[in-house]
N, C-alpha and C positions, 0 to 999 in steps of 0.2 A: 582466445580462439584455438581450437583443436588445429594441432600441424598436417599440415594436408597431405596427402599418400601420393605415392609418385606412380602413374601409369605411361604408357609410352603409346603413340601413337600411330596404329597398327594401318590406317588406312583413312583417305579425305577425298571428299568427292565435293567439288564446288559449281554451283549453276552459276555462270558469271551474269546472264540475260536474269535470273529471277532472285538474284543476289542471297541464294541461299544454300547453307553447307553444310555437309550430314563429316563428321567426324567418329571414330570407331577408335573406342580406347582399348590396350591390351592393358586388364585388370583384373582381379577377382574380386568381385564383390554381390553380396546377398541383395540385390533390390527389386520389391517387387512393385509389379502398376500402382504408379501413384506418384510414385517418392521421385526423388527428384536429387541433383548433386550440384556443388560449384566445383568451378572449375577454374586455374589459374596459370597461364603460361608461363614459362622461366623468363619473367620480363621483370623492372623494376615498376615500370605505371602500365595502366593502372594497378595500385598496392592490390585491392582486395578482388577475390575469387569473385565471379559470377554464377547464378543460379540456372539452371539448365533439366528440364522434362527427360527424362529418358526415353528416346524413341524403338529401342530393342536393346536384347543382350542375348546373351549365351555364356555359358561355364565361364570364360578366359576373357573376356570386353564385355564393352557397353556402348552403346552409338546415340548421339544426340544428332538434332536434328535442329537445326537454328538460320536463323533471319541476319544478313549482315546490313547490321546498320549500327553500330557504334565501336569507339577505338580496341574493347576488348576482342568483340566478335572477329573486327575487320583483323587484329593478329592473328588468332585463333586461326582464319580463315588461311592465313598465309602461314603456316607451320608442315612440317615435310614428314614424310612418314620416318618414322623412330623418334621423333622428336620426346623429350618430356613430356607431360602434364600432370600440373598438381589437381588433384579433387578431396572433393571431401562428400561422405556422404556412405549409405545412403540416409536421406534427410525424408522429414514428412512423413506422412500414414499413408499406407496403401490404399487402394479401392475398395472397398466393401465390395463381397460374394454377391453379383447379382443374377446368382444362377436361374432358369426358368422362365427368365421373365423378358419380355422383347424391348431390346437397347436400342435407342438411337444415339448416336456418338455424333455431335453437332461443334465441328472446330475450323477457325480463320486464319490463316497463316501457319504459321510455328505452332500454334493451340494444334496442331494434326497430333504432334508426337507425342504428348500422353495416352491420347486416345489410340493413339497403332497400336502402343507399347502395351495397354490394356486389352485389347482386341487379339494381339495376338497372340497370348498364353489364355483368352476364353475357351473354357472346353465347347462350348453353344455358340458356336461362330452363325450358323443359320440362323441366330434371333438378333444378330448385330446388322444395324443400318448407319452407314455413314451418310454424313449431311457435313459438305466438304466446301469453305468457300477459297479463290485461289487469285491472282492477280491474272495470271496469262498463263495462255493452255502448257507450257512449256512447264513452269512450277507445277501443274495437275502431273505431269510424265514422271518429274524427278519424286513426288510421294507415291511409294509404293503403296499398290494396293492387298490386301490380305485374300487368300482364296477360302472364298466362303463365306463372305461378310459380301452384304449388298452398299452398294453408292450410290452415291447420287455427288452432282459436282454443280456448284457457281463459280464459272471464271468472267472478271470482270473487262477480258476483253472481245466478250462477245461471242465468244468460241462452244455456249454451252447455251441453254433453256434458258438458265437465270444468272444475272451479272453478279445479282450479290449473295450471298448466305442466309442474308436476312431476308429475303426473297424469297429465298429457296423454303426455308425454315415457314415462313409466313404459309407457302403454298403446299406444306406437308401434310400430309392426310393421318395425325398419329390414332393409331386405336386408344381404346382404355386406358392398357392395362400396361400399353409405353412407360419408360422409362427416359427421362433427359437428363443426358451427360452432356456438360459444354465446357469447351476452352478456347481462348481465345478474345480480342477486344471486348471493352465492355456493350457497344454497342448490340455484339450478339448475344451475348449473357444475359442482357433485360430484354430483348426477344423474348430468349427461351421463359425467363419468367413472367412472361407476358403472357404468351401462351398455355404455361403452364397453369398459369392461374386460373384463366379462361377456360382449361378444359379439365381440370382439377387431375392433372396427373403428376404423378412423383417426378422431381427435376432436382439436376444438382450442377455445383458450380465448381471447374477447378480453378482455382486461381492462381496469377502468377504476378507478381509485385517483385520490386527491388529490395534488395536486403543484402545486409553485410555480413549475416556473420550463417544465416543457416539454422539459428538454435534459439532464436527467442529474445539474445540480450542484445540485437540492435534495434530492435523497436522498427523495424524500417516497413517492415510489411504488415503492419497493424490493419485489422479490419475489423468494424462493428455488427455484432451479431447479435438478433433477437433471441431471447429467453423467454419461456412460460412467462413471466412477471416481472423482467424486465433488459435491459441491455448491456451488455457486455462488451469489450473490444478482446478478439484475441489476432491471435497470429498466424502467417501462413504457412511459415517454415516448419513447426510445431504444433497448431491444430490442425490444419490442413494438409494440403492444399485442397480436398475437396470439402465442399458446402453445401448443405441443403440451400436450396436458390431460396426461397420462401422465408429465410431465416437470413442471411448475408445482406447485408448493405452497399449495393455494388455503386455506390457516392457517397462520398463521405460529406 
């Protein structure tokens, strides 16, 4: 495993009501929409780095945006500004140019921050439609929205039109010539390719799996994907993380 690079931890902002924490690393590093990094506190457990969406950057940092619900996050969560961080990255292929053409960005929880992070280096921000699901209106405040990209929001505590995403998604009116970008549970990812299918428009899937190392040789984030003639398994960390949805095997 590549030794991880040390950035230092320029700023945290934690929702304690929607258990969710955007962290802002001071680092320099090339990553563009898509890719993704681990990330690893100066702790002994858990050993290995975690994998982590980038939710913005600029020249000098980089900011994630994550869900606290397990022992690395909940550290992460509680770390003070200056602190270390190890990372490694950037990992994975960027997003393919989908210049011209009108986006829907359809993400459930923590699936928001690739799609920010994509959204907002789009030069065509007018052709971008977010399709946002959220727990409580509270979590909807702490993601920031992009100016010039359209929303739409499911909070499932009642606070909006539709409780859940796949709701929201089910009662979307896509044109043609849409485009589906998804992240997030898989529950809404075969949504999207449900629909997609239904209405034969181009859809794609980012995925995000558990994996140890970032580069291919843990095997952890295996995924089966269709071929002209026949089936393949590749990887998330190094094929993807995005997927034509028509093609990805969101069950294994």
């Amino acid at each position: 495993m590549r030794r991880l690079r040390q950035g230092r931890l320029l700023d945290i902002q934690v929702d304690v009501k929607s258990s969710y924490a955007k962290l802002k690393i001071g680092a320099s590093i090339d990553i563009k929409p898509g890719q993704f990094v681990m990330l690893k506190g100066n702790w002994e457990e858990p050993i290995l780095p975690r994998p982590f969406s980038i939710y913005d950057r600029d020249n000098n940092s980089f900011t994630i945006l994550m869900k606290i619900r397990g022992k690395a996050t909940r550290k992460l969560s509680k770390l003070e500004r200056g602190n270390e961080i190890g990372f490694k990255g950037p990992l994975g292929n960027p997003y393919p140019n989908f210049r011209n053409r009108r986006i829907f960005l359809i993400g459930g929880g923590s699936g928001y921050a690739p799609l920010h992070f994509f959204a907002r280096y789009f030069p065509q921000k007018e052709n971008i439609t977010f399709l946002i699901g959220v727990d409580k209106k509270g979590t909807r405040t702490f993601f920031d929205e992009i100016e010039g990209c359209k929303y739409q929001w499911a909070v499932e505590d009642g606070s909006s039109n539709h409780k859940t995403i796949v709701d929201l998604v089910k009662d979307c009116s896509f044109p043609s010539d849409a485009i589906l970008i998804g992240c997030g549970p898989k529950v809404v990812l075969q949504t999207i390719l449900k629909i997609a299918k239904e209405k034969s428009l181009e859809s794609y899937v980012s995925l995000e799996e558990m994996m140890a190392c970032g580069v291919g040789m843990c095997k952890g984030c295996a995924v089966k994907v269709r071929e002209p003639d026949h089936i393949v398994v590749k990887h998330v960390c190094k094929d993807g993380p995005l997927f034509s949805a028509k093609e990805v095997f969101l069950e294994w």
